[in-house]
N, CA, C and O atoms as a printed pandas DataFrame, in Angstrom:
     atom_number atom_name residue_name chain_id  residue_number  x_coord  y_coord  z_coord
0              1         N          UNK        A               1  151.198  251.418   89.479
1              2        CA          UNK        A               1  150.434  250.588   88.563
2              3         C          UNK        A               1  149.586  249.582   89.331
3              4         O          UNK        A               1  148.365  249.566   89.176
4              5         N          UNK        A               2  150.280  248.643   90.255
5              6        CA          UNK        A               2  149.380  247.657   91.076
6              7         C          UNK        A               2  148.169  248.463   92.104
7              8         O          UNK        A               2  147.186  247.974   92.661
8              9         N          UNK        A               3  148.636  249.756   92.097
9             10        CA          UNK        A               3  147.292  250.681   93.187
10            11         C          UNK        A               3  145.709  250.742   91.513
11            12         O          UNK        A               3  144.565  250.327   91.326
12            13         N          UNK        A               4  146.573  251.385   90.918
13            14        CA          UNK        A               4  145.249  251.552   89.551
14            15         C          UNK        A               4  145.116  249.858   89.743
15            16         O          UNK        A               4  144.235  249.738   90.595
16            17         N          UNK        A               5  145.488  248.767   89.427
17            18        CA          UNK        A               5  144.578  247.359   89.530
18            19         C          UNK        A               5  143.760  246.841   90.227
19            20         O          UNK        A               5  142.817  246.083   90.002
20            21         N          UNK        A               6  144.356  247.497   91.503
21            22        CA          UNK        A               6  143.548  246.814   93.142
22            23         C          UNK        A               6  142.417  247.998   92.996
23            24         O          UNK        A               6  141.293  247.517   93.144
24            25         N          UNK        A               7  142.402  249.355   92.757
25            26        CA          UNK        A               7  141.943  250.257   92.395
26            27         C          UNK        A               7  140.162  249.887   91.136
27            28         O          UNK        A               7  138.985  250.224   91.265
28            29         N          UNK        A               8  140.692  249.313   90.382
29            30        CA          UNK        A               8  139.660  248.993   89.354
30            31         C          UNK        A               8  139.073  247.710   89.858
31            32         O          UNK        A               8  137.859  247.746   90.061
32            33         N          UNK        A               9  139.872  246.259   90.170
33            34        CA          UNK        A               9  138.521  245.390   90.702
34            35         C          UNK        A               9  138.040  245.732   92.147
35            36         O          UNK        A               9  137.167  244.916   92.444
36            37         N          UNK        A              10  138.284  246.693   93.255
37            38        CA          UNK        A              10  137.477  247.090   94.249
38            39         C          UNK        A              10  136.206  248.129   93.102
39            40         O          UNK        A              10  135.260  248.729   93.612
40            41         N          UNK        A              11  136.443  248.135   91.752
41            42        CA          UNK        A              11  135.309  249.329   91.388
42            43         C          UNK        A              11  134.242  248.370   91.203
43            44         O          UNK        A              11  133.080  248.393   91.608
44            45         N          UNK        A              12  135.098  247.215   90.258
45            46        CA          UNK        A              12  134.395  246.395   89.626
46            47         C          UNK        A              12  133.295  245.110   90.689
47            48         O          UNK        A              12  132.244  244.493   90.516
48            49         N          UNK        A              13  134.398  245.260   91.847
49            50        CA          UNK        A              13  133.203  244.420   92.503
50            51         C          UNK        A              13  132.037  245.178   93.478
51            52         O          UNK        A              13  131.208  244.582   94.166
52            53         N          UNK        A              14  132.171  246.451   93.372
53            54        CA          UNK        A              14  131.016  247.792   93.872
54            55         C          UNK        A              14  130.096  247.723   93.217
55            56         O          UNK        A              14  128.925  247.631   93.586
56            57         N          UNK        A              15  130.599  247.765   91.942
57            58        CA          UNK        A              15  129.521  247.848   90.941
58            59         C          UNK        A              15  128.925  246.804   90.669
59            60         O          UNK        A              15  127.711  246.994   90.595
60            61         N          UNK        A              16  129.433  245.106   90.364
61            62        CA          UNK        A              16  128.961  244.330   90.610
62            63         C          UNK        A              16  127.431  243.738   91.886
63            64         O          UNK        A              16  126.443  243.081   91.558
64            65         N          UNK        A              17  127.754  244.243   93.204
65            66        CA          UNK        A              17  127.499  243.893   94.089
66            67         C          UNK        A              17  126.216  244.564   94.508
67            68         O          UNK        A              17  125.374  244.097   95.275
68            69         N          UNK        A              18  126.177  246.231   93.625
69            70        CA          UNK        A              18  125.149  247.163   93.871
70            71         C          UNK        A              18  124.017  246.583   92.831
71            72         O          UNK        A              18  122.802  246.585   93.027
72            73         N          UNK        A              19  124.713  246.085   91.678
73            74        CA          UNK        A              19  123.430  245.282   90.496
74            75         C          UNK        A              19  122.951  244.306   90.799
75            76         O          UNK        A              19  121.892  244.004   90.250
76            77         N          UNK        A              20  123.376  243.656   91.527
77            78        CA          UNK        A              20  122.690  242.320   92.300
78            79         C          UNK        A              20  121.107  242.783   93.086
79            80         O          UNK        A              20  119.980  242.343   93.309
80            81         N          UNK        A              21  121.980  243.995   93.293
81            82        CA          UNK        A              21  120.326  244.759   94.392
82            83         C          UNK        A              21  119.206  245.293   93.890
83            84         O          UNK        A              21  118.306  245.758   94.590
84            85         N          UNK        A              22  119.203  245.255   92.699
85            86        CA          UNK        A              22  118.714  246.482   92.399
86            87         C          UNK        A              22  117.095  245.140   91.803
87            88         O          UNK        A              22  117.353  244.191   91.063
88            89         N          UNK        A              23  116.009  245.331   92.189
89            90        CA          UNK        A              23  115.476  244.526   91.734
90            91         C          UNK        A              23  114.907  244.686   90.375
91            92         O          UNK        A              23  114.768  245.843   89.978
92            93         N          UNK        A              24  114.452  243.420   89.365
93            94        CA          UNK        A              24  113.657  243.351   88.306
94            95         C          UNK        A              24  112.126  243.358   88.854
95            96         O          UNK        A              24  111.781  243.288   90.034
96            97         N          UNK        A              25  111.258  243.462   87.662
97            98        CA          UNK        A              25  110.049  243.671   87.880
98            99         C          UNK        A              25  109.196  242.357   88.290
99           100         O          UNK        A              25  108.070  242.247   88.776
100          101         N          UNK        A              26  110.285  241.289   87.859
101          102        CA          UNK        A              26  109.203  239.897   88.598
102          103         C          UNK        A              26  109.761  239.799   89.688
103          104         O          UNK        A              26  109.621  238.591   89.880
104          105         N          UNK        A              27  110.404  240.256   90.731
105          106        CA          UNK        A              27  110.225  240.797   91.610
106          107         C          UNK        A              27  109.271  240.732   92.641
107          108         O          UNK        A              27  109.171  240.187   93.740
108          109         N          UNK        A              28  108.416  241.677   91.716
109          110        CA          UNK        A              28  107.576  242.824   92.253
110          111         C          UNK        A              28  106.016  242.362   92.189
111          112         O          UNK        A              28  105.108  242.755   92.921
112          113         N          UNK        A              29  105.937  241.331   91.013
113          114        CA          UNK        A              29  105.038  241.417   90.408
114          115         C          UNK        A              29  103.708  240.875   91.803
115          116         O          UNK        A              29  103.930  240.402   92.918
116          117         N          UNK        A              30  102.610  241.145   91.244
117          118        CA          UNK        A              30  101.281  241.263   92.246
118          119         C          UNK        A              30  100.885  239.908   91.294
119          120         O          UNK        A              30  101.621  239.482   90.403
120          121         N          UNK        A              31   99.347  239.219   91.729
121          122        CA          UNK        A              31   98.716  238.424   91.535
122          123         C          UNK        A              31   97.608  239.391   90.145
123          124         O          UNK        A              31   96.888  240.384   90.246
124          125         N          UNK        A              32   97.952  238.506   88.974
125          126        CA          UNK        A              32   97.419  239.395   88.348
126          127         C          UNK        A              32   95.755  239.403   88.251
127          128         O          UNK        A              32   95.039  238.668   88.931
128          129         N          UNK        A              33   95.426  240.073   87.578
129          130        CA          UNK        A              33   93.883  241.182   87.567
130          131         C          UNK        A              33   93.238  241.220   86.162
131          132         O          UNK        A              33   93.771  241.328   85.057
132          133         N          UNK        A              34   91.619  241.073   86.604
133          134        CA          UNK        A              34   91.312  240.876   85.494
134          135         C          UNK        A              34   90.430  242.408   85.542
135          136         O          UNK        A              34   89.917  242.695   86.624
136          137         N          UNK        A              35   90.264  243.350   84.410
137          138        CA          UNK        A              35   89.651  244.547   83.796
138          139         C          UNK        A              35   88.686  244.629   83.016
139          140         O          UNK        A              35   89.008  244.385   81.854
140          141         N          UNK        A              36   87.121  244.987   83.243
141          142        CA          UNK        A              36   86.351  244.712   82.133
142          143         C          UNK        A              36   86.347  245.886   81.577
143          144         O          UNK        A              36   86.442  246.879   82.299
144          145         N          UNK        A              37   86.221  246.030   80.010
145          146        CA          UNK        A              37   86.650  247.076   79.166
146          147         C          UNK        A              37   85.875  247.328   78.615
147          148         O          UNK        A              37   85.337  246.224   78.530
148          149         N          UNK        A              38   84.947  248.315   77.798
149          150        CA          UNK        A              38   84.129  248.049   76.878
150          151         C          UNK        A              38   84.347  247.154   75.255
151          152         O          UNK        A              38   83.559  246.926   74.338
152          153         N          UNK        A              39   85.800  246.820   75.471
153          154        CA          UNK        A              39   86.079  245.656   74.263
154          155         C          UNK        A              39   86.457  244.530   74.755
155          156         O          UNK        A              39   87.208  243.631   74.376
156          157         N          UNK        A              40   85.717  244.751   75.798
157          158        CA          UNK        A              40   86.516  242.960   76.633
158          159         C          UNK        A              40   87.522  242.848   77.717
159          160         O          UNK        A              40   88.139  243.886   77.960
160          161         N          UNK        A              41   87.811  241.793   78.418
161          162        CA          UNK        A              41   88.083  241.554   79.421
162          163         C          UNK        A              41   90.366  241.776   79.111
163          164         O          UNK        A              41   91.105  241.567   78.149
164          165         N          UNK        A              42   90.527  242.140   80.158
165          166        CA          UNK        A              42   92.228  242.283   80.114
166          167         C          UNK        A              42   92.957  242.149   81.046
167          168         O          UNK        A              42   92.984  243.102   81.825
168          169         N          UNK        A              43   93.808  240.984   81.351
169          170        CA          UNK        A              43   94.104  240.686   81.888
170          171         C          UNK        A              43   95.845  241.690   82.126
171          172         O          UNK        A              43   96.731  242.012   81.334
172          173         N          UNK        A              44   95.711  241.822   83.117
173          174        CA          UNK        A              44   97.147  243.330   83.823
174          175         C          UNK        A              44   97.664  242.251   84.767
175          176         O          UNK        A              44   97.064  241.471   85.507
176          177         N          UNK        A              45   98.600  242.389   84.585
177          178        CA          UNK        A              45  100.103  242.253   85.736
178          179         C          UNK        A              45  100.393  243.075   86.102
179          180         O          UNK        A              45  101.018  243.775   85.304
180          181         N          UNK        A              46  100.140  243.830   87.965
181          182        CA          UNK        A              46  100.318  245.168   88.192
182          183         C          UNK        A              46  102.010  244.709   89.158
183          184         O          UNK        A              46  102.475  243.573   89.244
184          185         N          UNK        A              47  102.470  245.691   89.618
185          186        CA          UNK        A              47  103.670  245.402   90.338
186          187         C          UNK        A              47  103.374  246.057   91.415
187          188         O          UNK        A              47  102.540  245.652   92.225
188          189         N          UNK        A              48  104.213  247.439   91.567
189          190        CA          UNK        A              48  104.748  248.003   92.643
190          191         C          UNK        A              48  103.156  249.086   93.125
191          192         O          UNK        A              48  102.650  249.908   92.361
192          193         N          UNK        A              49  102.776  248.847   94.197
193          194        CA          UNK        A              49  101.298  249.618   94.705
194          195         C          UNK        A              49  101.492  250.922   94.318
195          196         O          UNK        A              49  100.574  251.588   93.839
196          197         N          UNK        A              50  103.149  251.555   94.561
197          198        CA          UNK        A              50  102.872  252.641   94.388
198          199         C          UNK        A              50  102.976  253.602   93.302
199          200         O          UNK        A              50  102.936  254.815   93.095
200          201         N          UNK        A              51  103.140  252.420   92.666
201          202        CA          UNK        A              51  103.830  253.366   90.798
202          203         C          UNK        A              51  103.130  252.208   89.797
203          204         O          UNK        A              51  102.712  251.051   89.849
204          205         N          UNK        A              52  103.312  253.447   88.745
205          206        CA          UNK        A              52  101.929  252.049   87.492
206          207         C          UNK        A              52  102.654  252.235   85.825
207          208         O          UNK        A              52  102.125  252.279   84.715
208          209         N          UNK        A              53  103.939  252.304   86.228
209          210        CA          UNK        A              53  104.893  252.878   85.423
210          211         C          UNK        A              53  105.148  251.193   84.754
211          212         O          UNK        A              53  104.826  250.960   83.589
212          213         N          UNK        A              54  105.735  250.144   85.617
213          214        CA          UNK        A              54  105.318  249.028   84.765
214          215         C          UNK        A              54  104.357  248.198   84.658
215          216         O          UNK        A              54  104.675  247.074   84.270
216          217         N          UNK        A              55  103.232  248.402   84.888
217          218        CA          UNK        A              55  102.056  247.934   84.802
218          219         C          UNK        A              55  101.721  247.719   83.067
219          220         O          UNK        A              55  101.917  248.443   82.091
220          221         N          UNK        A              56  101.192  246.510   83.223
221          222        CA          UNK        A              56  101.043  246.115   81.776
222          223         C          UNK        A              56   99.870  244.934   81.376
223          224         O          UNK        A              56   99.796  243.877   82.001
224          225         N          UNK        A              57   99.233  245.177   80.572
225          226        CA          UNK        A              57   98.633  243.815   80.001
226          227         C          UNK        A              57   99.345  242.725   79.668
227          228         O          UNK        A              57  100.428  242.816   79.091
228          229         N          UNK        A              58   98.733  241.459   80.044
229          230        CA          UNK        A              58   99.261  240.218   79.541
230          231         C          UNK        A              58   98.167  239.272   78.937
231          232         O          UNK        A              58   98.209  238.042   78.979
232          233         N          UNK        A              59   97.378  239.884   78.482
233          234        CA          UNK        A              59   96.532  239.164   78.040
234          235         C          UNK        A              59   94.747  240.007   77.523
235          236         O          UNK        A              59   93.965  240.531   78.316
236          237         N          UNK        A              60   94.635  239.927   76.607
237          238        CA          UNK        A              60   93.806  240.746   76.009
238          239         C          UNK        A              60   93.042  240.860   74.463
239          240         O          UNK        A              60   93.907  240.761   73.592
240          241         N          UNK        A              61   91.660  241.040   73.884
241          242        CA          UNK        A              61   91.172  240.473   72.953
242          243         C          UNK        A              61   91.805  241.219   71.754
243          244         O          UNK        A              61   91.300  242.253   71.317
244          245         N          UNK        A              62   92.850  240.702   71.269
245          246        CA          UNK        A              62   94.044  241.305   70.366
246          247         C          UNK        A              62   93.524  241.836   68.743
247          248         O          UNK        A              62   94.107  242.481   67.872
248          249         N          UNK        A              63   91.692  241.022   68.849
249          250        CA          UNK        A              63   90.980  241.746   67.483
250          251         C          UNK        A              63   90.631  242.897   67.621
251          252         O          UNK        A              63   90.855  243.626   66.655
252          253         N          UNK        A              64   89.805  243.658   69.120
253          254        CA          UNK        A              64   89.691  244.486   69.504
254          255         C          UNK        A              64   90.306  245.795   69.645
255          256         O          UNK        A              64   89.857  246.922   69.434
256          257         N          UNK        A              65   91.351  245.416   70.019
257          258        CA          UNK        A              65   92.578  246.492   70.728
258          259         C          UNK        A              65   93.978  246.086   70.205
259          260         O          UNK        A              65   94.434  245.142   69.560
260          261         N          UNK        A              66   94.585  247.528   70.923
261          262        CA          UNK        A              66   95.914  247.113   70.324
262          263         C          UNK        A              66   96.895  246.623   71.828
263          264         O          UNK        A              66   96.410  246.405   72.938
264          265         N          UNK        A              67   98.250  246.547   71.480
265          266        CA          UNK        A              67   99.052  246.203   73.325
266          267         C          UNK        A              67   99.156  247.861   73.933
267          268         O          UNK        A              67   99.148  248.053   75.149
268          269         N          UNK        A              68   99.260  249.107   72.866
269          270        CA          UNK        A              68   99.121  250.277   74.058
270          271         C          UNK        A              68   97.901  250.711   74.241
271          272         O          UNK        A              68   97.795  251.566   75.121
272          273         N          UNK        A              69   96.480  250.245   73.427
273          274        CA          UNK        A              69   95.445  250.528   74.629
274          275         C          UNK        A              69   95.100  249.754   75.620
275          276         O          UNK        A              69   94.533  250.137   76.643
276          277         N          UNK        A              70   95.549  248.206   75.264
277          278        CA          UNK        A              70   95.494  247.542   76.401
278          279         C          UNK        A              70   96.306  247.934   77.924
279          280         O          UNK        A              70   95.806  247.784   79.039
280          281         N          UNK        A              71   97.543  248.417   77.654
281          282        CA          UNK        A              71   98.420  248.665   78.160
282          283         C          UNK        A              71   97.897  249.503   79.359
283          284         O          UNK        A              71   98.027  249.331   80.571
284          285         N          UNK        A              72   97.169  250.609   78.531
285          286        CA          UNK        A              72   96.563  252.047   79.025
286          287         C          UNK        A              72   95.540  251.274   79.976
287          288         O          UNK        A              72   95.752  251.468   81.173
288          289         N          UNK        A              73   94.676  250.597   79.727
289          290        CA          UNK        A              73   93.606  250.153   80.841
290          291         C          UNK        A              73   94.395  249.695   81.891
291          292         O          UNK        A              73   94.020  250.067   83.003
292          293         N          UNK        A              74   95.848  248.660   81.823
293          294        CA          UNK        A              74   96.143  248.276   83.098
294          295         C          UNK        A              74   96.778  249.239   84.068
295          296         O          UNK        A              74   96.762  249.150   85.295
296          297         N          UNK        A              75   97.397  250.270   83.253
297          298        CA          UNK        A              75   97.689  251.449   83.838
298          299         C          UNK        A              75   96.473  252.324   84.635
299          300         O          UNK        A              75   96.487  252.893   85.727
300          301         N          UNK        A              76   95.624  252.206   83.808
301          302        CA          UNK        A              76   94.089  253.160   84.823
302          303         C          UNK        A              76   93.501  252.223   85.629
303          304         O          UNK        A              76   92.375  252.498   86.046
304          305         N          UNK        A              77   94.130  250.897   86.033
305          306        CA          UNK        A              77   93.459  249.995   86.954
306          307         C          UNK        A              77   94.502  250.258   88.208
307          308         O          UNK        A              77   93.979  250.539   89.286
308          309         N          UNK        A              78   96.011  250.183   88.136
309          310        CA          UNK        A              78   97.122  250.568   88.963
310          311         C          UNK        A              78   96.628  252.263   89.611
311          312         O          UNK        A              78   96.354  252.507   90.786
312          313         N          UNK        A              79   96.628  253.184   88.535
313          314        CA          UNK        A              79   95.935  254.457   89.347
314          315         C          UNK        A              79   95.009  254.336   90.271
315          316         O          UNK        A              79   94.978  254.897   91.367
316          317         N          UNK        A              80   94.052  253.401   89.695
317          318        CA          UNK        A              80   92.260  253.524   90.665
318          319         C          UNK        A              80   93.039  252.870   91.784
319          320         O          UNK        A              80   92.716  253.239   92.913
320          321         N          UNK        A              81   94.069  251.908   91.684
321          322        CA          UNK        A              81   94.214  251.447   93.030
322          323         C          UNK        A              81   94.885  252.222   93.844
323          324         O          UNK        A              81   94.722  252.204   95.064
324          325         N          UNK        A              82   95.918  253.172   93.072
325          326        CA          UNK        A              82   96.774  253.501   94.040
326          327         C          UNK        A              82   96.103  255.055   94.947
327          328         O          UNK        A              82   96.626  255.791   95.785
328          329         N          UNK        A              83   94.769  255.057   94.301
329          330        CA          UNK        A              83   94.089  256.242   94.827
330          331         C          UNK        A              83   93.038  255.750   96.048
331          332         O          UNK        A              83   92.351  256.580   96.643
């Protein structure tokens, strides 16, 4: 019984210790970017150079567009870069 205890907090502090590592996206985040659109200007928070997976608008003319076409431009600004 005391092997299964010592057994579960050596799991619990593995697992603990590996989530500490694992980074969030502010992190990552880059100096953000401004996009001219044909509905206006959009401001993207890009992250990681090599992926545009969380790349996102943070700012954008919200009469115009919606947050996933905005979304979509900061994503085709992360591609153009990463090409």
């Amino acid at each position: 019984m005391k092997a299964t205890l010592v057994t579960k907090i050596l799991m619990l502090l593995l697992v603990a210790s590996l989530a500490a590592c694992i980074p969030s996206p502010e992190d990552l985040e880059t100096t953000p970017v401004k996009v001219q659109t044909p509905k206006g200007e959009v401001t993207c928070q890009l992250y990681r150079q090599d992926r545009v997976t969380w790349d996102r608008a943070i700012n954008f003319p919200a009469t115009k567009m919606s947050v996933p076409e905005a979304d979509a431009y900061c994503r085709q600004e992360g591609q153009r870069r990463l090409k």
